[in-house]
N, C-alpha and C positions, 0 to 999 in steps of 0.2 A: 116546425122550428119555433115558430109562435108560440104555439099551446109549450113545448116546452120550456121555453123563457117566461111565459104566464106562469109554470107550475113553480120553476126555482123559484122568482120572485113571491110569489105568494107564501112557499118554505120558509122561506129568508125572513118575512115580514112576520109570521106568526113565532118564530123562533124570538125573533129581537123583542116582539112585543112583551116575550115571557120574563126574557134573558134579563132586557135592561133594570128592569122595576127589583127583582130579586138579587139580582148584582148591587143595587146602590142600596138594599135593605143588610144585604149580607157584610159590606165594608162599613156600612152606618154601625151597627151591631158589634163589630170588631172593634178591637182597642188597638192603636197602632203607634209605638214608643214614637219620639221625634215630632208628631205632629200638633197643632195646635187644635183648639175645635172648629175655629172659622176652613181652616186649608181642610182636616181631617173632613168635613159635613161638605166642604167641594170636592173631595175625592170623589164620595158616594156618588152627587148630584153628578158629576164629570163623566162616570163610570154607566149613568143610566144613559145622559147624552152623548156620549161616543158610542154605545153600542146599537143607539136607537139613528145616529149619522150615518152609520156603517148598513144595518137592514133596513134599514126606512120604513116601520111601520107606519109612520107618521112623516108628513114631508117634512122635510130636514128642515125649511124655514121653522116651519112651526115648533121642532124640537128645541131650535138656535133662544125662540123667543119662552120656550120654557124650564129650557137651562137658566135665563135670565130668572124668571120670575120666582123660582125656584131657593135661589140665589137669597132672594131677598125674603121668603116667606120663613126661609130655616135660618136668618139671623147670619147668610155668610156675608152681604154687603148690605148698601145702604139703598134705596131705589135710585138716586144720583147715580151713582157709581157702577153700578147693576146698568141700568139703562143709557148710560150717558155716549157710551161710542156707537151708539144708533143712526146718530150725527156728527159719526167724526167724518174730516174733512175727507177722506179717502173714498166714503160714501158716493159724495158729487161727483168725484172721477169714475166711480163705477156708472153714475147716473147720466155723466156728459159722455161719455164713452156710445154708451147703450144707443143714445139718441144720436149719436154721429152714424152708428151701424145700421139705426132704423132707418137712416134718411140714404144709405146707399143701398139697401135692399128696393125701398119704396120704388128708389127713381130707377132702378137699375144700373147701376155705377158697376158693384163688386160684379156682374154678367159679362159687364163692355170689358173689364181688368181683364177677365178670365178666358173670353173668347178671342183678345188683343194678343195674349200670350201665346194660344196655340193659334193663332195664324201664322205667325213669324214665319220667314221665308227659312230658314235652318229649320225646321221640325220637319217642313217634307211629311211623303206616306211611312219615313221608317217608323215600325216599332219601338226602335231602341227611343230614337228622340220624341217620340209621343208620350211614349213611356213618363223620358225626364218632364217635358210641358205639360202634365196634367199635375206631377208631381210642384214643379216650379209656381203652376197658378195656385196649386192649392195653396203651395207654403206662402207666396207673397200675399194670400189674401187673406187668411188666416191670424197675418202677424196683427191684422188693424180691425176683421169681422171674428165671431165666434166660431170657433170650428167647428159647432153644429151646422152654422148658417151655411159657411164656407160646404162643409160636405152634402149637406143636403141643394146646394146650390151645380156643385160638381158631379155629382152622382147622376143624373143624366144626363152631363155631357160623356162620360164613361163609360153608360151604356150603350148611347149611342154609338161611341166610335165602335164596340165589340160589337154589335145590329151591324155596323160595316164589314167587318170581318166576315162574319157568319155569312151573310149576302156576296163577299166577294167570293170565300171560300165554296156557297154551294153555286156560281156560275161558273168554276173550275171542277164542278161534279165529287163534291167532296164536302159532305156535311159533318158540323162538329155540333154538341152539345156544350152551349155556353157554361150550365153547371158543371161540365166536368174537365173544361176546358183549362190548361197551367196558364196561359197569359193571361187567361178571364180574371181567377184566382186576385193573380199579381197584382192585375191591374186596379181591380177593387180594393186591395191589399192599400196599394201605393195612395188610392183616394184618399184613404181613411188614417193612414198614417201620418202623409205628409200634411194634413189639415191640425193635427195634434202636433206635429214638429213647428210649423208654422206658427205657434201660437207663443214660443218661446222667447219669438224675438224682442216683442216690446213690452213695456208693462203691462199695457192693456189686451194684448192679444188671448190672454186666456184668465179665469179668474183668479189663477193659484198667485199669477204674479203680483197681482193688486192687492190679494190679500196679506201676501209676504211683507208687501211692502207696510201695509196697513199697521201688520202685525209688530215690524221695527218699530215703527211711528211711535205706537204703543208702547211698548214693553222696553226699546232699549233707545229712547231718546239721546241719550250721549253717545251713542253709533256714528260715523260718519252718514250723511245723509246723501242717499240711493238719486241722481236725478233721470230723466228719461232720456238721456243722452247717455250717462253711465249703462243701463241698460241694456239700450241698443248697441253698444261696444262690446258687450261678451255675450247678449243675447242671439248679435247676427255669427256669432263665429258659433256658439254652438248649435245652431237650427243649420249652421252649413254643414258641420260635420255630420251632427244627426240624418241628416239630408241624405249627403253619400252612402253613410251606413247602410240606412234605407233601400237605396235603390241598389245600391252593390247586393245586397244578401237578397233582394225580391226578384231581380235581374238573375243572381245565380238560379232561386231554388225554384222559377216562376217564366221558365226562356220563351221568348216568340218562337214560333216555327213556320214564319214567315219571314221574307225579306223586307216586304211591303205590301204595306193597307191602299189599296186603288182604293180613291172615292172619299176618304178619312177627310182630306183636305176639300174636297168641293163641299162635302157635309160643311163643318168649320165655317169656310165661305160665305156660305147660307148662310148659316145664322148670325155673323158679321155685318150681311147685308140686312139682315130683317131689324134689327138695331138701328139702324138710318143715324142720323148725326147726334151730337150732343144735343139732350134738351136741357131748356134752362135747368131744371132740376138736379141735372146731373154736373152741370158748371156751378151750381149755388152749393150744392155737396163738396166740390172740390176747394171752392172759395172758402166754406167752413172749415173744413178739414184741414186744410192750409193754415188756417190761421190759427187749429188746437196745435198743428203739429210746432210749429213757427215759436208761441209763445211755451212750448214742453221745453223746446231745445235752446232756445234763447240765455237761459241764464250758464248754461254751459258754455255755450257761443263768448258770452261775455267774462266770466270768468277765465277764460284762456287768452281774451284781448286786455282786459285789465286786471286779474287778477282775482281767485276765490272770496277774499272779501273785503272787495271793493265796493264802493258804495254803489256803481251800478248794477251788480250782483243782490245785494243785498234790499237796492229799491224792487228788484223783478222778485224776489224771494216773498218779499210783506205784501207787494199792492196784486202782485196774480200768481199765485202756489199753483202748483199742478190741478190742484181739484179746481178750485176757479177758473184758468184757461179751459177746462173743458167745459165747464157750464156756457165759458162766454158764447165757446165757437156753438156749441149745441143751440144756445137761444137766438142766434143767430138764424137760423132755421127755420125759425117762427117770424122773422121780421122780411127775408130775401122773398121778393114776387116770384112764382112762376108765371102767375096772369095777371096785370096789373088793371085789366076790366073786369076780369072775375073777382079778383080780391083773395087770389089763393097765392096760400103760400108753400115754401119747399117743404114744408110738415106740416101737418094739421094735430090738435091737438089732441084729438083720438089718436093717429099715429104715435102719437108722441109717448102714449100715457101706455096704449101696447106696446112700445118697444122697449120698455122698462123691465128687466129681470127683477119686479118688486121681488121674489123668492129669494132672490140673490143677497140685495141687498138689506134684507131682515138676516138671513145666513151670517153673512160677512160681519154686519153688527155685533150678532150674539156671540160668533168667534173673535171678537176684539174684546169682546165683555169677558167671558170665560178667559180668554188670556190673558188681560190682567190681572182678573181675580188670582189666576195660579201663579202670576209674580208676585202682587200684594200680600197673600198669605202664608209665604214662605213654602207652600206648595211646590213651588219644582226647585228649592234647595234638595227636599226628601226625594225628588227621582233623580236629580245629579247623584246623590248620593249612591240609588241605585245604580242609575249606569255604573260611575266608580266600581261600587263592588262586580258587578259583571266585567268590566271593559279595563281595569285595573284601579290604582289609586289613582296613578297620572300616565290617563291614556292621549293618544298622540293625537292630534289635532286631525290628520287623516281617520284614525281611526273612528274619532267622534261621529265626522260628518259622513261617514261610510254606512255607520249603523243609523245614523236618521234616513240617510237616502235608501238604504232597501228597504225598513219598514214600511218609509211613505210610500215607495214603488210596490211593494206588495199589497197594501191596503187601495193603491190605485187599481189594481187589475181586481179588486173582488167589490170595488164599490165607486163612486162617482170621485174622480179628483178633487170636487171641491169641497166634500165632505172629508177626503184625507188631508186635506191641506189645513180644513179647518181645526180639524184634533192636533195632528202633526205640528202645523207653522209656531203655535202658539206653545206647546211642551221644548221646540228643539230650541225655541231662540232665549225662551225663561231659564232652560236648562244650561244654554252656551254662556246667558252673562253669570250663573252661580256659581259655576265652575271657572271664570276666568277668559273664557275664549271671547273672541270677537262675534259676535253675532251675524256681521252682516254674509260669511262664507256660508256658515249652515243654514241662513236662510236662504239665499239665491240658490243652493246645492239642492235644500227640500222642495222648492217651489221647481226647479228644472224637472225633479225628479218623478214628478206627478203627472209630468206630462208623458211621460214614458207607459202609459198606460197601455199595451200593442195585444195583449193575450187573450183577452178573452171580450165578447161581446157586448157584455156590460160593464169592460173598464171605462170608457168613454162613446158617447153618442157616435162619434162617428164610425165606432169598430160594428155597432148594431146595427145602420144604418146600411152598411156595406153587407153585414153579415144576413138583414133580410133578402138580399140579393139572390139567395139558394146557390150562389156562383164561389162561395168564400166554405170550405169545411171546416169545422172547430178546429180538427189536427193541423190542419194547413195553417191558420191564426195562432192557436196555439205555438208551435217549433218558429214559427219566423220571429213571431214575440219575444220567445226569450231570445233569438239570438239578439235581437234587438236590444232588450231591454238590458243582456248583461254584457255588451260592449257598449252601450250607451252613458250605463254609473261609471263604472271600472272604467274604461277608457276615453272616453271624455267627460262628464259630469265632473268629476271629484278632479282631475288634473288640471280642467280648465279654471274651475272657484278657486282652488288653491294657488294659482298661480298667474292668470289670468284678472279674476275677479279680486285679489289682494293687491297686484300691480296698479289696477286703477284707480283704486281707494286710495291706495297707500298703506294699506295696515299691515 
């Protein structure tokens, strides 16, 4: 299975490497009515950088930072302008984020969460509820770690409890093969899923949503403005439905044929005890984390005590924006003892400097650069205009944000979400203010929709993660994916933004 995810990828890459360069020489070459030369020479430049996001000959950072430079050598921006959202503030929240996640990996905080969960006295040895608790830890720990971290963190307690099974099942003289086994399947299934639903909740829990938000920041400043309390109000309802979804369709096609796992819970146990108490690190973790979460929510808090804008809304808004409350609690981290004779603190500054997705945050950059440039250049006037002629002259508001969410969900299952989000975020929300729409629906609706990645191996880390397991068959990830992915748009995605995520705006 290796060797042949070594071969696709290797396919992929020497394709894109050909595709991109001759795709941006061939629309460079073309004459194209409607467009100017600045937007017409970022078609080209766009058309090599998405198709090189999508196969990765080159790491996507690297591509993000040569869209930029690109930008600026063919006369479509200025190197100001070109480079200047490198440090936009949304930046530091991807960068205070990162260092919160590093410091509960390091101390072991997200472990104590996740083996806190399946202790509970209600999970018991059944399947059914072990089921839900592995599913439950992932999603709560997901909403605040990467879902890489999260599944690769899960992913041996999962194996674990199936090493139970197989052991209980051959002392009743009855041996199963884990790879061929339906609960094994599920069970891997549900790891890897629900660590990708879980990441829906907050802003920070996965990058599409930080980026989306970035991406507003950007492109439609006179939007109503997204706070992390707004968020987590439609984020926790859809990661709940998605949730259900989840475990109803992996529960149908994926059933125990057991009543109960002897031994599930003393394993559990175990490793509860080998944990021993809080160390300081993991109370300086919670004492940081408290205080990002504290000043996210705060100016919501106060807006609904005195009012949207009121001056004490409006002091929290100037002296600590979302991206600085993260840096605060993050440097925090660097000052809190764990050993006040040794002189060590809750991260060190190696720590610190690996737990930085620098890849990311060059990404996120060059996707804030390229979208503005395609609002600045009149650029996605000419693809509104497209959709129009495909989707009508005045197609419905549903309509609109239906065709951005399955493109981004299709381009999710054949390439990394945050590579679709970064093509994606930046076309649907240029294209919703040309057109008239509200921006903030199709962007919350694109960024939900990324995470819907469930089909295929290299939609997201954790479906590959799961799927090196040999316990997960492609047909089996494949049929639960879709059912997943197309009650997940359809029936809630697009129901909940439109009506849900407009009630709490207001628009």
């Amino acid at each position: 299975m290796k060797q042949e995810r070594e071969s696709f990828d290797k396919r992929r890459r020497l394709i894109g490497a050909i595709l991109g360069p001759l795709c941006a020489i061939v629309l460079w070459q073309t004459k194209i009515d409607g467009l100017s030369d600045p937007a017409h020479h970022l078609l080209a430049i766009m058309s090599l950088v998405a198709i090189w996001w999508i196969t990765e000959p080159v790491p996507i950072a690297i591509t993000s930072l040569l869209g930029s430079t690109l930008c600026v050598l063919f006369g479509v921006a200025s190197m100001h302008d070109s480079f200047a959202n490198y440090a936009n503030p949304m930046i530091f929240l991807f960068m205070g984020g990162f260092l919160l996640v590093k410091s509960m990996m390091v101390n072991g905080l997200d472990r104590r969460i996740a083996y806190g969960i399946m202790s509970m006295r209600w999970v018991g040895d059944s399947p059914r509820r072990i089921f839900l608790a592995i599913g439950l830890a992932c999603i709560i720990c997901s909403g605040w770690v990467s879902n890489t971290a999260t599944c690769a963190m899960m992913f041996p307690i999962s194996l674990g409890l199936l090493e139970t099974i197989q052991e209980m099942m051959a002392q009743n003289g009855k041996m199963i093969d884990l790879k061929n086994y339906k609960f094994a399947t599920g069970l891997m299934l549900m790891t890897a899923y629900a660590c990708s639903i879980g990441g829906v909740m907050t802003p920070i829990g996965t990058t599409p949503n930080l980026m989306m938000l970035g991406f507003l920041e950007e492109l439609a400043p006179q939007a109503p403005a997204i706070s992390f309390f707004d968020w987590m109000i439609w984020g926790s309802v859809v990661m709940v439905l998605y949730f259900i979804v989840a475990y109803v369709v992996l529960m149908w096609m994926f059933p125990a044929d057991v009543s109960h796992i002897h031994g599930a819970q003393d394993m559990i146990k175990k490793k509860v005890q080998e944990l021993g108490r809080l160390t300081r690190g993991e109370k300086n973790t919670i004492l940081a984390f408290s205080v990002a979460v504290l000043l996210w929510v705060l100016p919501s808090i106060l807006s609904i005590i005195y009012g949207a804008k009121s001056p004490q809304v409006q002091f929290c808004n100037d002296h600590c924006p979302e991206g600085l409350a993260a840096v605060v609690a993050a440097l925090l981290l660097f000052f809190l003892p764990t050993d006040t004779k040794k002189g060590t603190m809750t991260l060190t500054l190696k720590e610190g400097i690996e737990g930085v997705d620098w890849s990311t945050l060059l990404l996120f950059g060059g996707g804030l650069s390229m979208g503005a440039l395609i609002y600045t250049t009149g650029l996605s006037e000419w693809i509104g205009g497209g959709i129009k002629d495909v989707l009508g002259n005045t197609p419905s508001e549903w309509m609109f944000i239906a065709c951005f969410c399955v493109i981004t969900l299709l381009m999710s299952e054949v390439t990394s979400h945050t590579a679709a989000i970064n093509l994606m975020g930046s076309i649907s929300i240029s294209t919703a203010v040309s057109m008239g729409f509200s921006p903030v629906p199709v962007a919350v609706a694109v960024a939900l929709a990324s995470s819907l990645g469930f089909m295929l191996p290299v939609s997201t880390p954790p479906n590959a993660i799961v799927y090196a397991s040999g316990m997960v068959p492609i047909t089996k990830m494949i049929k639960s994916g879709i059912v997943i992915d197309i009650i997940g748009v359809f029936a809630i995605t697009i129901p909940v933004v439109l009506w849900l995520v407009k009630a709490v705006m207001g628009l």
